[in-house]
Residue frames relative to the residue before (quaternion, step in Angstrom):
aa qw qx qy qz dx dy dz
X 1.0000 0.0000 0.0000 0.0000 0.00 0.00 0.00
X 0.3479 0.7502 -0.4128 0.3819 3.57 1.09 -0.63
X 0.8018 0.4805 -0.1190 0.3347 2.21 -0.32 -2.82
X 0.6264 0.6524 -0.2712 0.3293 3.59 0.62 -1.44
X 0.5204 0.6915 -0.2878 0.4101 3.53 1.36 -1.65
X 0.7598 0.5936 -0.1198 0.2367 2.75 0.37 -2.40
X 0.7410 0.4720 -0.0693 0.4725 3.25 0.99 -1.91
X 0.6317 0.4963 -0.3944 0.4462 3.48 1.52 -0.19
X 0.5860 0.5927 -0.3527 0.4253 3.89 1.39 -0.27
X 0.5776 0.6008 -0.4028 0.3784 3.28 1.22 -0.48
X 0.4302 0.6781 -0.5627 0.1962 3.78 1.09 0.06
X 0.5362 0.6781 -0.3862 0.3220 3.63 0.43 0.34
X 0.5417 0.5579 -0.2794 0.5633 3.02 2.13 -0.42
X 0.5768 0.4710 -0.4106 0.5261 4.09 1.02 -0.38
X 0.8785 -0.3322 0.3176 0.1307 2.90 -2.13 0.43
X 0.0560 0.8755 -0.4699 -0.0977 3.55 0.40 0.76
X 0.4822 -0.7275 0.4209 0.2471 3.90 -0.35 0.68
X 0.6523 0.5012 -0.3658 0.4353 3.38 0.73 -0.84
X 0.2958 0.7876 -0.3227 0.4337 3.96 1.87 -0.39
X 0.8557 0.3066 -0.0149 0.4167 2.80 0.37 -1.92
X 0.3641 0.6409 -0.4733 0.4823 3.93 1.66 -0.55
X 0.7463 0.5414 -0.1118 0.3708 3.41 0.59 -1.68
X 0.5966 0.5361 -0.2900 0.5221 3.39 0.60 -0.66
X 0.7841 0.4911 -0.2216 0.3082 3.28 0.60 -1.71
X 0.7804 0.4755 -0.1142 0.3897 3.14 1.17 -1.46
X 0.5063 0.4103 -0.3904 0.6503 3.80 1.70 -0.16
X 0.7563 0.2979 -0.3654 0.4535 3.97 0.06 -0.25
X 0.3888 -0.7344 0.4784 0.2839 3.98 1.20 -0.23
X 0.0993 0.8273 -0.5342 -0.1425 3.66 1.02 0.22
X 0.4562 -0.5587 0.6486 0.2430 2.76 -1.59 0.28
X 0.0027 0.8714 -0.4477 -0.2006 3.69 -0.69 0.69
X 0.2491 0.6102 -0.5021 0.5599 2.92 1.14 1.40
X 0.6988 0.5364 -0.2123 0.4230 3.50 0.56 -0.46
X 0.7943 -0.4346 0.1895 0.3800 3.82 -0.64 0.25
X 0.7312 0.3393 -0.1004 0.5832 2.43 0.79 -2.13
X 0.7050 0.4793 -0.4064 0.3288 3.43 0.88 -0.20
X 0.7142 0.2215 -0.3792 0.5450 3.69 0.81 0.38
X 0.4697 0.6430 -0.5076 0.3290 3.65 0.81 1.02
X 0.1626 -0.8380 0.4710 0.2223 3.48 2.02 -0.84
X 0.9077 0.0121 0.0515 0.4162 3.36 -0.65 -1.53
X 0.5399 0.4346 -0.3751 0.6156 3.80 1.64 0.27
X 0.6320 0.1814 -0.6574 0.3681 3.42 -0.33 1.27
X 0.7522 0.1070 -0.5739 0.3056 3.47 0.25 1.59
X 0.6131 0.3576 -0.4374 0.5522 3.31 1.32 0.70
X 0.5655 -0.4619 0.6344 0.2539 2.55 -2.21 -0.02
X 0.6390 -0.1678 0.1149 0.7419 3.34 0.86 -1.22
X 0.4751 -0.5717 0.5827 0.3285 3.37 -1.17 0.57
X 0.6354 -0.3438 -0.6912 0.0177 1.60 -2.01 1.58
X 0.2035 0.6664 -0.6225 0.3564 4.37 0.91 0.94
X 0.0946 -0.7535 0.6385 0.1251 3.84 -0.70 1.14
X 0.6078 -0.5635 0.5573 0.0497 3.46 -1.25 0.76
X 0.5683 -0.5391 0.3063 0.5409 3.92 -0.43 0.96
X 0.6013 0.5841 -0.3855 0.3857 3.63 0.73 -1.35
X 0.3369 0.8344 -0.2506 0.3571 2.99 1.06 -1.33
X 0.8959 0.1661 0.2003 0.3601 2.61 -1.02 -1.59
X 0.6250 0.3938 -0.4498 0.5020 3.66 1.41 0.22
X 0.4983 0.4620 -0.4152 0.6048 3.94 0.83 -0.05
X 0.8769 0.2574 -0.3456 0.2130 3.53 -0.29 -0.86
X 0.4416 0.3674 -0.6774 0.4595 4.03 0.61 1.50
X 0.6226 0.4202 -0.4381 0.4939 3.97 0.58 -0.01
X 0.6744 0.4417 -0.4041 0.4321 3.65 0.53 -0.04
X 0.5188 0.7058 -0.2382 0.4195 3.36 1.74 -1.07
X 0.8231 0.2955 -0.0416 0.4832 3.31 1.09 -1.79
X 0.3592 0.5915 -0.5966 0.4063 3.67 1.43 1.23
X 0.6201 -0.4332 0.4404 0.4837 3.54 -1.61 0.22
X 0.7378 0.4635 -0.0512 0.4881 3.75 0.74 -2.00
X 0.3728 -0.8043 0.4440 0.1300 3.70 0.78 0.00
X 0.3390 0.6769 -0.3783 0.5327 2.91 1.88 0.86
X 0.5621 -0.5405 0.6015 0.1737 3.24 -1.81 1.33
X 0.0784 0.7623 -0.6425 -0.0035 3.56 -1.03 0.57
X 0.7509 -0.5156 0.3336 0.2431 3.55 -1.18 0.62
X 0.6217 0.3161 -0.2877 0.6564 3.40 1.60 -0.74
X 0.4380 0.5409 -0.5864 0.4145 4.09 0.66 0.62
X 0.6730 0.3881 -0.2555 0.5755 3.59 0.64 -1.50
X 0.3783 0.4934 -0.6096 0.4917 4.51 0.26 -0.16
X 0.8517 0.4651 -0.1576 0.1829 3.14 -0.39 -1.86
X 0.7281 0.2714 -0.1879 0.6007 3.50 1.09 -0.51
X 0.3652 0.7315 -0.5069 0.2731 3.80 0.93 0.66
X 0.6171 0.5769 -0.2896 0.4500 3.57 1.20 -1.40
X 0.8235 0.3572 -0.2412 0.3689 4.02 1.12 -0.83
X 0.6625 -0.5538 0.4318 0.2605 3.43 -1.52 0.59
X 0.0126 -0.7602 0.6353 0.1351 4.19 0.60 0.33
X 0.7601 0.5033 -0.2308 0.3400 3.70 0.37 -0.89
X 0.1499 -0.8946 0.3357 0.2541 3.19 1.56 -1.17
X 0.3761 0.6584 -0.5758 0.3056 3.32 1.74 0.86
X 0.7773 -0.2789 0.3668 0.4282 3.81 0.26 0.31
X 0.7770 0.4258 -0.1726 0.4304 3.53 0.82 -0.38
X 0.3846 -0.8145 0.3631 0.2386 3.49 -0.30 1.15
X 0.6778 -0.4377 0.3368 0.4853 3.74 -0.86 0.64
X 0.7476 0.3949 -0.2793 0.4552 3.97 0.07 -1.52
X 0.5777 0.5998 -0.3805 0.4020 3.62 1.11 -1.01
X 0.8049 0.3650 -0.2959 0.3625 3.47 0.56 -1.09
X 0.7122 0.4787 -0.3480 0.3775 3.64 0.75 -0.96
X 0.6540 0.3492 -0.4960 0.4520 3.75 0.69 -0.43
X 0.7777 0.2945 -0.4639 0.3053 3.97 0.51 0.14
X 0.6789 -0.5598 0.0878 0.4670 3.35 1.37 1.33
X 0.5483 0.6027 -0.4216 0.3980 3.63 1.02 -0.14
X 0.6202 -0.6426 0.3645 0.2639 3.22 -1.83 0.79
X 0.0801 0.9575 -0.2103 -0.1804 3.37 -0.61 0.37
X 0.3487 0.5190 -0.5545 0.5491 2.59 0.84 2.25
X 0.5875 0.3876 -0.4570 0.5438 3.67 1.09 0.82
X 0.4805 -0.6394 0.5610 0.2134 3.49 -1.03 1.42
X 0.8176 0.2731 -0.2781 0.4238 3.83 0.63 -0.12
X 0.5508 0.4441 -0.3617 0.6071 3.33 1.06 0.64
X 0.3317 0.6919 -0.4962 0.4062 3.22 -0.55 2.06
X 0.6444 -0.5763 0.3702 0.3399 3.59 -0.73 0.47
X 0.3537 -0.6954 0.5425 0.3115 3.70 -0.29 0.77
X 0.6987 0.3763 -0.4969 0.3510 3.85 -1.62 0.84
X 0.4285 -0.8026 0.3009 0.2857 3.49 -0.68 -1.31
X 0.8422 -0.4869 0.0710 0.2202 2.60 -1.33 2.10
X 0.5123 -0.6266 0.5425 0.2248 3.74 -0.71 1.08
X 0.7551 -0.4738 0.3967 0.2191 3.04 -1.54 1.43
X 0.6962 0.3891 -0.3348 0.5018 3.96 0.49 -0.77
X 0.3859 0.7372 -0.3935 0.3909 3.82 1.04 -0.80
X 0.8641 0.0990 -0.1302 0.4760 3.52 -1.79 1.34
X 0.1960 0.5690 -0.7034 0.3783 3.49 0.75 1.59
X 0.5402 -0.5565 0.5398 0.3274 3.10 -1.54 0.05
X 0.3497 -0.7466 0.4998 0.2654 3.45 -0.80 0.54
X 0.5083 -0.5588 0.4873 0.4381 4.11 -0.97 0.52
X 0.7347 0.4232 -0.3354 0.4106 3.76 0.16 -0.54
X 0.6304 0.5579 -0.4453 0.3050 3.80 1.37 -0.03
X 0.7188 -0.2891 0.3587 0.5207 3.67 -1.33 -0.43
X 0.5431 0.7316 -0.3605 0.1998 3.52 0.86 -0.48
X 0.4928 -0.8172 0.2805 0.1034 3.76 -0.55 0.73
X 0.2528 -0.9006 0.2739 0.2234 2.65 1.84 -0.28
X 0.7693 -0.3329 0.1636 0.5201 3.55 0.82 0.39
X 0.7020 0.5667 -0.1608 0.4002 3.23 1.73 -0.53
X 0.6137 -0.5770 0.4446 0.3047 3.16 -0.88 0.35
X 0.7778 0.3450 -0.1374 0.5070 3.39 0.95 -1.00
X 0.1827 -0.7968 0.4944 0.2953 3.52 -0.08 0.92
X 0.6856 -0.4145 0.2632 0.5374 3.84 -1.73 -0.23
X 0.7908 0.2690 -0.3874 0.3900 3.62 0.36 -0.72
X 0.7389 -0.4818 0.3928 0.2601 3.72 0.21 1.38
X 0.5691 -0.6304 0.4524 0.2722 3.76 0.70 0.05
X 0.5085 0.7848 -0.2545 0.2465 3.28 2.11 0.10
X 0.5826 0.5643 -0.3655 0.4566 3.57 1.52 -0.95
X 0.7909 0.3621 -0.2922 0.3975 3.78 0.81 -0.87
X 0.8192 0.2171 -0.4034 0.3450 3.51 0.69 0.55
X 0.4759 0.5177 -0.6594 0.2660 3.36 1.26 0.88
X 0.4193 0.7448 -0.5021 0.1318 3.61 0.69 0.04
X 0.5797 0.5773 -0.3787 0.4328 3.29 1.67 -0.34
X 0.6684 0.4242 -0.4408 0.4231 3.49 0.29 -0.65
X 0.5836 0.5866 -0.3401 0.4468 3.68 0.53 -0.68
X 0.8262 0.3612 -0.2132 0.3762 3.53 0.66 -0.59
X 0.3548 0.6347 -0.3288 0.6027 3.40 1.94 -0.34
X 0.8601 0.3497 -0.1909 0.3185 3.37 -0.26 -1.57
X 0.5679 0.5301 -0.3397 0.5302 3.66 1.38 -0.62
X 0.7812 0.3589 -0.2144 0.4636 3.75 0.82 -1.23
X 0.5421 0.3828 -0.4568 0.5925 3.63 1.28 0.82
X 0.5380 0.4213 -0.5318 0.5003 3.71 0.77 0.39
X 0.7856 0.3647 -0.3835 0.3206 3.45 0.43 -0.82
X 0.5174 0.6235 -0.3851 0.4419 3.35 1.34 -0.25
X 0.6164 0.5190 -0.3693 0.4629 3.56 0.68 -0.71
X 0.8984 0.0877 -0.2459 0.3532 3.61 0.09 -0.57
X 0.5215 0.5094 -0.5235 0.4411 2.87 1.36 1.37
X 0.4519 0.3810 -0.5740 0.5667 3.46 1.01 0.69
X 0.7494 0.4002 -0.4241 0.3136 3.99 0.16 -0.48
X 0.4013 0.6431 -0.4438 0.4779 3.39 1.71 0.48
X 0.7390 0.4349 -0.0549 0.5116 3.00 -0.05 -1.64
X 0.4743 -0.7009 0.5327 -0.0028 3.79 0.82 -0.50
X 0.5289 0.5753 -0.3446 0.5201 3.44 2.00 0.58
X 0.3582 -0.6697 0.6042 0.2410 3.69 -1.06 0.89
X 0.4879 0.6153 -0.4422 0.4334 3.90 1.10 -0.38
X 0.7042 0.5427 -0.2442 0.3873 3.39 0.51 -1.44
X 0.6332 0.4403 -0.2040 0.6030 3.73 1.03 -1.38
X 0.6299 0.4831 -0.4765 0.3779 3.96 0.52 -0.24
X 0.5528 0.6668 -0.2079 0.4544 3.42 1.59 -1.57
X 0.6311 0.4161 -0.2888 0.5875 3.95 0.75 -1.25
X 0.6925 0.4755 -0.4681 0.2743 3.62 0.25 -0.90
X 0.5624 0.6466 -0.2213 0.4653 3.30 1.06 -1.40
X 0.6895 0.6165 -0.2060 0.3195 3.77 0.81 -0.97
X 0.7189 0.4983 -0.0568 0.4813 2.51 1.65 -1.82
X 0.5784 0.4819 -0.3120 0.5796 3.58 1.74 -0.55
X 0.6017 0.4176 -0.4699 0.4927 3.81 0.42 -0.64
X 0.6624 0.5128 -0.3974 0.3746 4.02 0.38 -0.58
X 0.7368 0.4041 -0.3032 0.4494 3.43 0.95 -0.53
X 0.7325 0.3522 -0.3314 0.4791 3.44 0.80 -0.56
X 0.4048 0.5857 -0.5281 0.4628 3.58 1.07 0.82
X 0.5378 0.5970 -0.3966 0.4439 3.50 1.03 -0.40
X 0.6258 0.4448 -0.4810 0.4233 3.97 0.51 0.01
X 0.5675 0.5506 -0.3457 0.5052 3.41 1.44 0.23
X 0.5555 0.6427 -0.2852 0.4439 3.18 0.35 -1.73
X 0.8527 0.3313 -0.1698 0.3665 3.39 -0.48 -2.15
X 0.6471 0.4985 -0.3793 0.4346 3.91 0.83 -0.37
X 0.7851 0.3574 -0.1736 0.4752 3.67 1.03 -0.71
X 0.3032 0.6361 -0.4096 0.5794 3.36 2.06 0.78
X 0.6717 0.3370 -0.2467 0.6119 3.79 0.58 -1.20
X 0.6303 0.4223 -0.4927 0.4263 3.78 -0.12 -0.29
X 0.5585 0.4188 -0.4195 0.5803 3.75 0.51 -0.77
X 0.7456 0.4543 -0.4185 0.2501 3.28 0.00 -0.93
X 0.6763 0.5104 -0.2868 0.4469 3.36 0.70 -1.62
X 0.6648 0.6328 -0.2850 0.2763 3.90 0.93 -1.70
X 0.6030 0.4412 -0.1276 0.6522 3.55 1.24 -1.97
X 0.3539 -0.6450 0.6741 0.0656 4.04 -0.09 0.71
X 0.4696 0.5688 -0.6375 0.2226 3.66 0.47 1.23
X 0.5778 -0.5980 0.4202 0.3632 3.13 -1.73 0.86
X 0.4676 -0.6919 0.4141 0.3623 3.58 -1.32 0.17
X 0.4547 0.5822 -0.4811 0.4720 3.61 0.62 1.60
X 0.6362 0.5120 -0.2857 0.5015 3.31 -1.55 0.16
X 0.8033 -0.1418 0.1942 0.5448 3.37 -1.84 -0.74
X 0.6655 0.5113 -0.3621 0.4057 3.50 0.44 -1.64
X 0.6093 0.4974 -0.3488 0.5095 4.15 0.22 -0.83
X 0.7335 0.2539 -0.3905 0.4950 3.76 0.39 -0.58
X 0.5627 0.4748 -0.4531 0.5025 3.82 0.46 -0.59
X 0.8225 0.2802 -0.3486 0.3513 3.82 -0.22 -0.37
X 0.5046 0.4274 -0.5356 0.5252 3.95 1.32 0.22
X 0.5632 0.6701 -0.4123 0.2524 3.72 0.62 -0.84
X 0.8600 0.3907 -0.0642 0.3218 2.51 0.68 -1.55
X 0.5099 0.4241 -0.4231 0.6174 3.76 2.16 -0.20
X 0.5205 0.5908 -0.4898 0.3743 3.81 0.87 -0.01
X 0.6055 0.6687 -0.1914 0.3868 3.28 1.21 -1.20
X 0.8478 0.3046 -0.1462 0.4088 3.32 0.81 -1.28
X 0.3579 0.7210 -0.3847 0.4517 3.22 2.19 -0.43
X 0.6687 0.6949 -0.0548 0.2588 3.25 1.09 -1.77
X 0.6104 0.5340 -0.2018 0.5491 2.91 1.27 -2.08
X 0.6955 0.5808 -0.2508 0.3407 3.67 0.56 -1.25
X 0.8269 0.2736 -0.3727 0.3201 2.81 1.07 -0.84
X 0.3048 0.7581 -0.4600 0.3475 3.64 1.78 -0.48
X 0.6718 0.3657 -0.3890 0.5135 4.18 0.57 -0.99
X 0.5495 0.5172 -0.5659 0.3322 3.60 0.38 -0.87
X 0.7467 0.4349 -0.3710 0.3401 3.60 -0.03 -1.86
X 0.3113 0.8547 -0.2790 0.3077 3.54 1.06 -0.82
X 0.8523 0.0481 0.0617 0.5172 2.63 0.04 -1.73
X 0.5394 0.5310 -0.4194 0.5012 4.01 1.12 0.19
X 0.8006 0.4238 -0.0366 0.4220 3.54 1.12 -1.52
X 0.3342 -0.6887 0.5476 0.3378 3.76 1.44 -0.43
X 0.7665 -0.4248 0.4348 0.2075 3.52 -1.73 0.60
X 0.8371 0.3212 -0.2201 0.3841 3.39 0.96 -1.15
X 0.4939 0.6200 -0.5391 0.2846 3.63 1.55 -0.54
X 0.4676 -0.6514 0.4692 0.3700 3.37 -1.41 0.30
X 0.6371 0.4755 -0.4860 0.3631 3.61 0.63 -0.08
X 0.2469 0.5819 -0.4831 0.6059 3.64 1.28 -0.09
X 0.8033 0.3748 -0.3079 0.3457 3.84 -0.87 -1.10
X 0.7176 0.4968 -0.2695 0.4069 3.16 0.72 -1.18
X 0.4014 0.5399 -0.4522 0.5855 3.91 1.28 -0.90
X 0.7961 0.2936 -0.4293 0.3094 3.41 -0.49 -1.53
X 0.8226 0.2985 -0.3841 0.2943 3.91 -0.06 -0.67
X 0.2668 0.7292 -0.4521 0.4390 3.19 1.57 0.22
X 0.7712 0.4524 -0.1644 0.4167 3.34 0.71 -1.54
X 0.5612 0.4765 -0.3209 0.5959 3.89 1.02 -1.00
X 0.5639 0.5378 -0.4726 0.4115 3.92 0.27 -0.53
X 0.8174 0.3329 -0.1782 0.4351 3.74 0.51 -1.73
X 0.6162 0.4400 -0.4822 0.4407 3.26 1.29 -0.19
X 0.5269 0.6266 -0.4340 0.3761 3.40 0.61 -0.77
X 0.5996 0.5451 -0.2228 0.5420 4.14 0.61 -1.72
X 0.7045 0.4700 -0.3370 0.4115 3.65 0.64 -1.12
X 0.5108 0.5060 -0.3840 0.5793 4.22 1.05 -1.26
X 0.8320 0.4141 -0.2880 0.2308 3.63 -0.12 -1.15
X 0.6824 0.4025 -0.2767 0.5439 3.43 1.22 -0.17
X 0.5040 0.4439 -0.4248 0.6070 3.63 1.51 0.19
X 0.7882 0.3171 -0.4057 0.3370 3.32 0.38 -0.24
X 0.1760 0.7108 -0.4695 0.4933 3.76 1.96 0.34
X 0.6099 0.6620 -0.2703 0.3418 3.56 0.33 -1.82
X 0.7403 0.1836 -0.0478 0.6450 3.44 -0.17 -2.06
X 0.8885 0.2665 -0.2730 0.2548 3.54 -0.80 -0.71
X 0.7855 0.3380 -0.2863 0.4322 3.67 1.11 -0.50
């Protein structure tokens, strides 16, 4: 029921129409035109999945008081390329084309300002540290340790091997002390990507102190309760569940 709570606040992450009123009426769409019979896909992909465009408005939409789209958001991200097909953002929508779909673009070739980087891409901007903090590519380790020491565990308690249960243990400790990593390059994403703490972001950060609260405690029982008790077992998939919910709303974050 929690979980349920949580995943119901995140409406802020779906498609909001009054966006698109806006959009439509400062660019005049044409609704004959692409972007004019795409509506809510020139900033998704699928709703609520945001699209480069997407995802370049939404740390300026993030870092309003009212979380409201404004005309000098869409100004501001005209001059860059979200899509990177060579065509600039302002270029494509006033000649009706999408611009967060690399194949949806004016036919010839692309004006001299065209292929900036956009603020909402992978791009680095001059920096060493990109926006998501260097976080999506190394929480993938702890996630995989801790999932492949669940599967190891009840495949020694198949098979009925103390090797196997040594292997999971070992898994389950490398996953946690990856967390002095992880959790610093969580708050960079956080602090870097200007996202607000609500929504998707609010469930990804309880998940994820649920997660490690969790992880901690899965070794305790462990080591009080042995490998084979079943409430031990149950913690552990208990745990691989919230970690698992936790990857999927981080990955909401960067990709959606």
């Amino acid at each position: 029921m929690f979980i349920l709570l949580l995943i119901a606040t995140a409406s802020s992450s779906e498609a909001r129409p009054e966006f698109w009123q806006l959009f439509k009426n400062y660019y005049k769409v044409d609704a004959s035109k692409p972007n004019g019979q795409a509506t809510c896909k020139n900033c998704h992909s699928e709703v609520p999945q945001r699209n480069s465009y997407g995802k370049a408005l939404e740390p300026l939409v993030n870092a309003s008081k009212d979380n409201m789209l404004t005309i000098e958001m869409l100004k501001q991200v005209e001059g860059t390329d979200s899509d990177g097909d060579g065509w600039t953002n302002g270029d494509e929508i006033k000649q009706g084309f999408l611009p967060g779909d690399p194949t949806s673009h004016p036919t010839g070739k692309p004006s001299d300002k065209s292929g900036q980087s956009s603020p909402g891409s992978d791009s680095t901007g001059g920096s060493i540290i990109p926006t998501h903090g260097f976080h999506p590519a190394v929480v993938h380790f702890p996630i995989a340790l801790f999932l492949f020491g669940v599967f190891l565990e009840f495949l020694g308690l198949r098979k009925k091997s103390q090797e196997f249960g040594k292997a999971a243990l070992w898994n389950l400790i490398g996953a946690l002390a990856s967390i002095g990593v992880v959790a610093p390059t969580g708050v960079a994403a956080w602090l870097l990507g200007g996202h607000k703490l609500e929504g998707t972001m609010l469930i990804h950060l309880l998940l994820a102190i649920s997660s490690i609260l969790l992880m901690i405690g899965t070794l305790a029982a462990r080591k009080k309760l042995g490998n084979t008790d079943r409430t031990y077992l149950a913690i552990l998939v208990v745990a691989a569940l919230l970690i698992s919910a936790t990857g999927y709303f981080g990955g909401q974050l960067v990709y959606g």
